[in-house]
N, C-alpha and C positions, 0 to 999 in steps of 0.2 A: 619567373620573369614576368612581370609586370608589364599588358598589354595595350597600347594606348588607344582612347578613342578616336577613332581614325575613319573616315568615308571608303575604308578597303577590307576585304579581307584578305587581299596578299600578303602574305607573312613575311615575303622580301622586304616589302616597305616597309610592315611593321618593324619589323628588325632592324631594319637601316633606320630608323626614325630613334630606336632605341637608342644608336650610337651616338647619335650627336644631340640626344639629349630630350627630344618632344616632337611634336607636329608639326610645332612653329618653326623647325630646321630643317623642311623636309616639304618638296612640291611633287605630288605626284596626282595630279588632274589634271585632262587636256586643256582647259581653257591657262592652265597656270604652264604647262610644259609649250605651249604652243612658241611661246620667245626666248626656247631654247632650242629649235628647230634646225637653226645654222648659226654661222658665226657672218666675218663680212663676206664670206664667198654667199649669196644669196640665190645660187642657182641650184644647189641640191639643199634639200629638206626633210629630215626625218626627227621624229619626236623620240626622245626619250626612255625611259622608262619611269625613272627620277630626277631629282633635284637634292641634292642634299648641301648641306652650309656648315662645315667641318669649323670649329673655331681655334683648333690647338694641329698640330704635327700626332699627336696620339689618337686623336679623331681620325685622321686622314689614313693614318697607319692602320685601326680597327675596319674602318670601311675598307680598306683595300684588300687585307686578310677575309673578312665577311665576303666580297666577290669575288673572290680568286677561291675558296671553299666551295663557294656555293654554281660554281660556273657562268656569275652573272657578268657580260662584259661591261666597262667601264671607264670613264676617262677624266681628265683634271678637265678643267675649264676658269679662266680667269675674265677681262672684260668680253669676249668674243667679239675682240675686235680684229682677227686675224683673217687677210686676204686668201688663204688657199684649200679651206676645210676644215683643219684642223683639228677642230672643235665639234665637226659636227655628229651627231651619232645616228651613226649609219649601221649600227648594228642594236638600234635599242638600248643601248648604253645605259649605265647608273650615272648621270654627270654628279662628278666632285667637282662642287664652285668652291674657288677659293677665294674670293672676292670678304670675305669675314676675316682672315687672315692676313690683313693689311697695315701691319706698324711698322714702323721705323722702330730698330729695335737697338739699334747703337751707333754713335759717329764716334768714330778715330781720327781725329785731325794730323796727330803727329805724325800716325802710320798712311792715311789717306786713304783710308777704307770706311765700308759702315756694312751694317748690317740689316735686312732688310726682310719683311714676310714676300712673300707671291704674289699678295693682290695689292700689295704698294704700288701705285700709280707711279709713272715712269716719273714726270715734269714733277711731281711732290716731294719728288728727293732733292732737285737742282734747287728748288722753291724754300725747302728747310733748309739748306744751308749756304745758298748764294750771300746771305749778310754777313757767314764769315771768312766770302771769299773762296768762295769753291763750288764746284758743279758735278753734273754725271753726265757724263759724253756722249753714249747712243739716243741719238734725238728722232726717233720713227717718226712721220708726219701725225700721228697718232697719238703721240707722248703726251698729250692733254685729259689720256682715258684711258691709255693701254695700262697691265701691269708689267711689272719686272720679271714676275714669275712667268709670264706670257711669251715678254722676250726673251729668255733665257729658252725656251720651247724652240723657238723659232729661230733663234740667232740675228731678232730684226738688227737695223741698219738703221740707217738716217741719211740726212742730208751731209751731217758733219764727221762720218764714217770713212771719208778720204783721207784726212789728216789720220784720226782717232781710231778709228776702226770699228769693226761691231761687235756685240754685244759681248761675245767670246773672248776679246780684249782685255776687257772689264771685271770678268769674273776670276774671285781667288777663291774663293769658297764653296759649298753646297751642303744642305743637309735633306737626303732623298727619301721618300717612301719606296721602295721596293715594290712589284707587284701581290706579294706572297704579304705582301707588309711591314717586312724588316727595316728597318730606319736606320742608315748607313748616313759615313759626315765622308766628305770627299773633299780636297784641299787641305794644308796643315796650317791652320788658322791664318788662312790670308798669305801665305809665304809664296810667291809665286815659284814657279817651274822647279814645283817638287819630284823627287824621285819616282821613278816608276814610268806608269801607263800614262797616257795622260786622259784620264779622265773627267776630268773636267770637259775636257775639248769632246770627248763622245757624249757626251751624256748635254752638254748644248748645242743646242739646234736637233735635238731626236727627236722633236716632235713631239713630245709628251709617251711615244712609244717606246721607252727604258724604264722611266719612274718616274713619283711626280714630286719635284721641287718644295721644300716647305721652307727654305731659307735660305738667305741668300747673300754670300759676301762680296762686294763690289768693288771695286778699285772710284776714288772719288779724285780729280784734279785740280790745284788750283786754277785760279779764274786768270785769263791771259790780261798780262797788262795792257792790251791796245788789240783794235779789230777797225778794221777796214770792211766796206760791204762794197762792190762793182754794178753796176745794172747796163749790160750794153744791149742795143739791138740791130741785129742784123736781118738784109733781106732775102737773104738766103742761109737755108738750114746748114750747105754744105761749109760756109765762112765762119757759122758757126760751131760747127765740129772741126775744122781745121784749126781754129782759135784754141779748141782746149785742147788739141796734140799741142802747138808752139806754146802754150802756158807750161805744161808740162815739161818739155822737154828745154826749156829756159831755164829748169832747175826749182824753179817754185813749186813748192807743194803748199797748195791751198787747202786753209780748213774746207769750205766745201765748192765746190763747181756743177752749177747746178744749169740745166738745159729745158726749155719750154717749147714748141715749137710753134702756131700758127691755132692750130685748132685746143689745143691746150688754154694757150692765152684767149680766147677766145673766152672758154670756160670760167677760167678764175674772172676774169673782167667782170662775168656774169650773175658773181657767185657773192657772198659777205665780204671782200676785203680788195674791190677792187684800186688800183693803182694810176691809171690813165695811160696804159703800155696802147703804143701807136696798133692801129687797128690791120693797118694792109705790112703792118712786120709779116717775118717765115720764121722767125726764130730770136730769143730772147737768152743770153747766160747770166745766173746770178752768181757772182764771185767774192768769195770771203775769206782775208788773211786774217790771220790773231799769232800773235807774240810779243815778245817784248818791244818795246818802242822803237829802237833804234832796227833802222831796218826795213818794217812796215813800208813807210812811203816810196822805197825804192822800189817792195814788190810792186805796189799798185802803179809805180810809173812805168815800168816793165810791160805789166796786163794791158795800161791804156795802148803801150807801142806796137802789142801784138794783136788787139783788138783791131788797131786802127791800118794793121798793115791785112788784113784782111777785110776789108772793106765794111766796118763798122758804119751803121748808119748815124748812132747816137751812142757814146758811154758816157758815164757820168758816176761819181762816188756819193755815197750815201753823205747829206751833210750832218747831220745827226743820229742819236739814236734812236728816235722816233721814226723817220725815213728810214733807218735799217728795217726795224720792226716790223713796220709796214709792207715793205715790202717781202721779207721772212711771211708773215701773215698769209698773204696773197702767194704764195708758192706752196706753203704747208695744206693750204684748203685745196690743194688741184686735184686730187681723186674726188673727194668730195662733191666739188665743182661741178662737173661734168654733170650732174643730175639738172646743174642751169641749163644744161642744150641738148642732153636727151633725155627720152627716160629710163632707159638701163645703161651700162656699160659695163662690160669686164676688163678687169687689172691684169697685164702680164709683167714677167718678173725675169727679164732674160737680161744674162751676163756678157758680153765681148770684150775684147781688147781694146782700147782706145783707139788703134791705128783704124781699124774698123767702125766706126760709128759711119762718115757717108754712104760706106758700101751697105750695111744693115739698115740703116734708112730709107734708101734708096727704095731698098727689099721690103720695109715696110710699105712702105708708100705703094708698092704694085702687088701686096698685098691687099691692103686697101682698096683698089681700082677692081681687081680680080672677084671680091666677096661682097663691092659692092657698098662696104660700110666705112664710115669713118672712122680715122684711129687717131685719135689722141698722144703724144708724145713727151711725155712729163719725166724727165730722169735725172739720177748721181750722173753727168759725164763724166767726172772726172776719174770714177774707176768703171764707168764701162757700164754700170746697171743701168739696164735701160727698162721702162716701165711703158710698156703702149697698150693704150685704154682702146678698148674696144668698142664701140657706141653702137646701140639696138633699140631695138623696140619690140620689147615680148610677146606683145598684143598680137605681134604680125606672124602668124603660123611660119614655119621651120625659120624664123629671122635668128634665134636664141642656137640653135644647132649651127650655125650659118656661125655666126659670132666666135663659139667655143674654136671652130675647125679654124677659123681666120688666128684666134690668139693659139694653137697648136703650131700652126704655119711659124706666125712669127718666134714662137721659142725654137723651131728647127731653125731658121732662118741661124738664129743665136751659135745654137752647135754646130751648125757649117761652117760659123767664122773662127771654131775656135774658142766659143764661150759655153757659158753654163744655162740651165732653165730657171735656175734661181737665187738671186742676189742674197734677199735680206726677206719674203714670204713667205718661203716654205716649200715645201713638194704639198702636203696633206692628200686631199681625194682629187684635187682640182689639177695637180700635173702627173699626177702617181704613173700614167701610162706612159709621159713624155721624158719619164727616166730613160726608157731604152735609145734615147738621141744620143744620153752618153754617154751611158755603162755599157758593158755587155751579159748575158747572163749570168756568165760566172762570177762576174762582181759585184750583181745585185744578189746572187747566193750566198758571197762571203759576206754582205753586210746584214740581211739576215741572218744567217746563222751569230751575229752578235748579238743582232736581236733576241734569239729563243734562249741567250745565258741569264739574259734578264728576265723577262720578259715568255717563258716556254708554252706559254698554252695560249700566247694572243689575245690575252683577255683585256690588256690596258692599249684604247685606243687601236684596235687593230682595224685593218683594211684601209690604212693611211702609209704614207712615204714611199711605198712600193710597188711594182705592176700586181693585176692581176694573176693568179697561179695562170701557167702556160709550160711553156719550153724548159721556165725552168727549175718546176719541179720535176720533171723529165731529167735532166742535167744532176740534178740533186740524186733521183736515185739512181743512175749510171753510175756517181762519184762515190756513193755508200756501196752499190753490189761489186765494186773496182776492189775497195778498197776490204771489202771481206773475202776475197776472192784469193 
């Protein structure tokens, strides 16, 4: 074997630099690993071990075979651009970037599918083949830099995930790395709701802790013949949540329904794409139908009725596509934003029921009064995900601790209404504890134990999606000495 020269005498690295070919595919010095330290969760940081830049599925399958031998732990990583951890390595990890692995690797018009690498950018796909009439549907505020492979990790969402759904929707296909390295295809070429397990459905949104994705078959839709955009604002948050139960429950089902609150708008105003939203509003919904033509106008003359019987201060429809855009623009940039009016903030990711939105707002809100800090309010209302930013300032001793426990509060807030800790971000390290709001031991037992059939020694991505050991490894061998007994 032929040793290359290299600034290490690690024979890990050596090795692994082998795999993918030289030096030039392979970062293992602090000043080069340091911007692989976290993903968008920015508040835990840990380096690396490596770097490596696999360019083929056989690449990905020998490194993963090479750390699963050699005991090194290990995880995918595509743009790290994911809100809950995910990415980060927290146990010295070997990162497998997949960001080299980025073609469009075939479009099916007739059947409506295509075929795609992992570090294909989400928005590149609706970009290639919007000229012939067709798109890809999970739109994360992200989709300008996320990949596919990332979302399929995470199960992201988007704004237009009410109609469409998320990412899990979309998927007909996979082709996985295994931990061990085996390279396994799951789906029968694109044919939806094949026989068996459904794995598909396990194997996204695992968080990168089953295997790691090298391809990926997508469901692609045509392009709707007509779209409507809504901008109403209200001066009150609760008119504006009572608005999108009566949109609902009128029978409309809106491509997206989207809800800003007060200090949110605040933010985007502040930020690249402001729009002129009145300054002493509580609360702003952005609303958007698409379908075929006939039709459309009666939804939106519906939304204005229910808008305006709820005490709308202003609605108004978009007059063109550039005023959609625009205003799309300025909604997409609201995580972002928030860096215009503090300077930290953390993202929560908490699910309810629609009928609940005042009552968990509310809860927010004396959240916020209790911890002292401002929260942000940027969400899907229209199924319920609600995203409350949590605004700090790091600088200021235990402000950062103060923060985490405030966005803890509000995802329990979530599971007492009824909802979940996370929509379309993830668990990773960043809610791993806040699982026990709504499993219970034995259920977060049974979901690992699917974990260690993949996955048995924890070597890919581990100490992600799940509590720390406690109770219920206790539980665990109560149920094994039960059962030898």
């Amino acid at each position: 074997m032929v040793r290359l020269k290299m600034k290490t005498k690690d024979k890990h690295i050596q090795n692994l630099a082998e795999i993918v070919g030289g030096a030039h595919s392979i970062l293992y010095q602090k000043e080069d690993l340091i911007a692989y330290d976290c993903d968008g969760f920015t508040l835990h940081k840990h380096l690396p071990k490596a770097v490596v830049f696999p360019k083929d599925t056989k690449e990905v399958a020998k490194l993963a075979k090479y750390c699963s031998e050699n005991g090194l732990p290990f995880l995918a990583r595509g743009a790290g651009t994911g809100l809950s951890g995910g990415a980060i390595p927290v146990n010295g990890e070997v990162i497998i970037s997949l960001v080299r692995m980025k073609r469009l690797l075939s479009v099916d018009l007739e059947n409506r599918r295509a075929v795609v690498e992992p570090g294909f950018v989400n928005l590149k796909l609706t970009n290639s083949i919007s000229d012939k009439g067709y798109y890809y549907a999970p739109d994360p505020s992200s989709q300008y830099c996320c990949t596919i492979g990332g979302n399929v990790a995470e199960n992201a969402g988007g704004a237009h995930c009410l109609k469409y759904g998320v990412t899990t929707n979309h998927i007909l296909g996979l082709e996985v790395v295994l931990p061990n390295g085996e390279i396994i295809e799951i789906g029968q070429n694109g044919i939806p709701d094949a026989p068996g397990y459904d794995l598909l459905g396990l194997l996204t949104g695992s968080e990168g802790t089953l295997g790691i994705v090298t391809k990926i078959t997508v469901r692609i839709l045509k392009n709707p013949e007509a779209k409507q955009t809504v901008l109403a604002y209200f001066d009150h948050v609760s008119d504006g949540s009572q608005a999108v139960s009566d949109i609902i429950s009128k029978g409309i089902v809106p491509a997206a329904l989207e809800m800003m609150d007060k200090t949110a708008i605040e933010g985007v105003e502040a930020a690249a794409f402001p729009v002129g939203h009145p300054k002493d509003i509580e609360a702003l919904l952005l609303i958007e139908v698409d379908g075929i033509s006939a039709g459309i106008e009666e939804q939106i003359n519906e939304i204005l009725e229910v808008c305006k019987s709820r005490n709308v201060r202003q609605v108004k429809v978009a007059e063109n596509e550039q005023e959609r855009a625009r205003w799309w623009a300025n909604r997409k940039t609201g995580f972002g934003a928030m860096g215009a009016i503090s300077p930290d903030y953390l993202v929560q990711d908490g699910v309810i029921p629609r009928s609940k939105l005042p009552e968990v707002l509310n809860r927010i809100n004396e959240i916020s009064n209790d911890y002292q800090l401002r929260i942000a309010n940027i969400f899907h209302a229209g199924d319920g995900n609600l995203h409350p930013l949590v605004l700090f300032d790091a600088r200021i001793p235990g402000e950062t601790e103060k923060a985490l426990k405030a966005g803890s509060a509000c995802l329990q807030a979530c599971a007492d209404a009824g909802g979940s800790i996370t929509g379309e971000h993830g668990v990773g390290i960043e809610k791993r504890e806040e699982m026990r709001f709504i499993f219970k031991d034995e259920e977060i037992i049974a979901q690992t134990d699917i974990r260690e059939v993949f996955n048995p020694h924890n070597l890919l991505n581990g100490g992600k999606l799940f509590p720390s050991p406690g109770r219920c490894v206790e539980i665990k061998k109560e149920i094994k000495a039960a059962a030898g007994s």
